[in-house]
N, C-alpha and C positions, 0 to 999 in steps of 0.2 A: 603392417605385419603380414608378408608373405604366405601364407600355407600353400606346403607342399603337397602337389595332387601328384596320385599314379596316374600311370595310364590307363589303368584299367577304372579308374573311378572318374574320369577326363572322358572316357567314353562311354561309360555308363549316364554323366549326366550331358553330354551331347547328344543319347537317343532319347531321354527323356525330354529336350531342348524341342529336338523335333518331331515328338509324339504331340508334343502342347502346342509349337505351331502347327502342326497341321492338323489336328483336331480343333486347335481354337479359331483356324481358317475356315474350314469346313461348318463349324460352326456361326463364326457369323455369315459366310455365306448360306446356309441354311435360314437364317434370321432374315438376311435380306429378300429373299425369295419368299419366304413368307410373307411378308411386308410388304412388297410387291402382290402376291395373288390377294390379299384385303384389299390395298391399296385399289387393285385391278376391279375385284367385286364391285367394290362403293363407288367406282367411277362408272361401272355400267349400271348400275343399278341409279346414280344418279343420271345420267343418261337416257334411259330410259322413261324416267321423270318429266327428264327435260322435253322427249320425244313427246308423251301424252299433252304435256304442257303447249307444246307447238300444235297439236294436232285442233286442238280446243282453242285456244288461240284464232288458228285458220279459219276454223267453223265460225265462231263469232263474228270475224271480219266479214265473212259470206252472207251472214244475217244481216249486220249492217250495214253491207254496201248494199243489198237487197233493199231493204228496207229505206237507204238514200233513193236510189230510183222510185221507189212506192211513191214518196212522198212529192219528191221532185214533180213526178207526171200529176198527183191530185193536186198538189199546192194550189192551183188555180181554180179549180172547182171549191178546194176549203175556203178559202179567201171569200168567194162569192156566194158561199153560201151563209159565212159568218157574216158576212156584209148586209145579206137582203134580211138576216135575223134582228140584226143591231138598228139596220132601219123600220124594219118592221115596228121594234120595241121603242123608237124613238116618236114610232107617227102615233101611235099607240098613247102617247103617253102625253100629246098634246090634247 
């Protein structure tokens, strides 16, 4: 069933056509850019997380490579002294 439009009501709803696109444009682009600066926050803010997390990380690694060489250079002194205890405790005990 055809209806007949004017022109003048043909162009009344072709400005309201492109009122709603371009407000509805504007609008999700407004959404999107929103959505981006959270999205943006929570990525630096996770970042920054991450950043502590590395830093703490490093230090620990520093401890214990530290703490490998400690050990590394006593090792031979522990050994001989857990040795001359163990014998001690052995002559000891005959």
């Amino acid at each position: 069933m055809p209806i007949d439009v004017t022109r003048n009501e043909f162009d009344q709803l072709k400005t309201r056509v492109e009122i709603v696109e371009v407000e509805g444009e504007k609008m999700v682009t407004r959404h999107i850019l929103e959505q981006s600066r959270r999205n943006g926050d929570d990525l630096a803010a996770i970042k920054s997380r991450l950043d502590r997390h590395d830093q703490r990380f490093d230090n620990l690694e520093r401890r214990v490579d530290g703490l490998e060489r400690h050990v590394k250079q006593d090792l031979p002194t522990i050994i001989r002294d857990v040795m001359r205890e163990v014998l001690d405790e052995h002559d000891k005990s005959r």
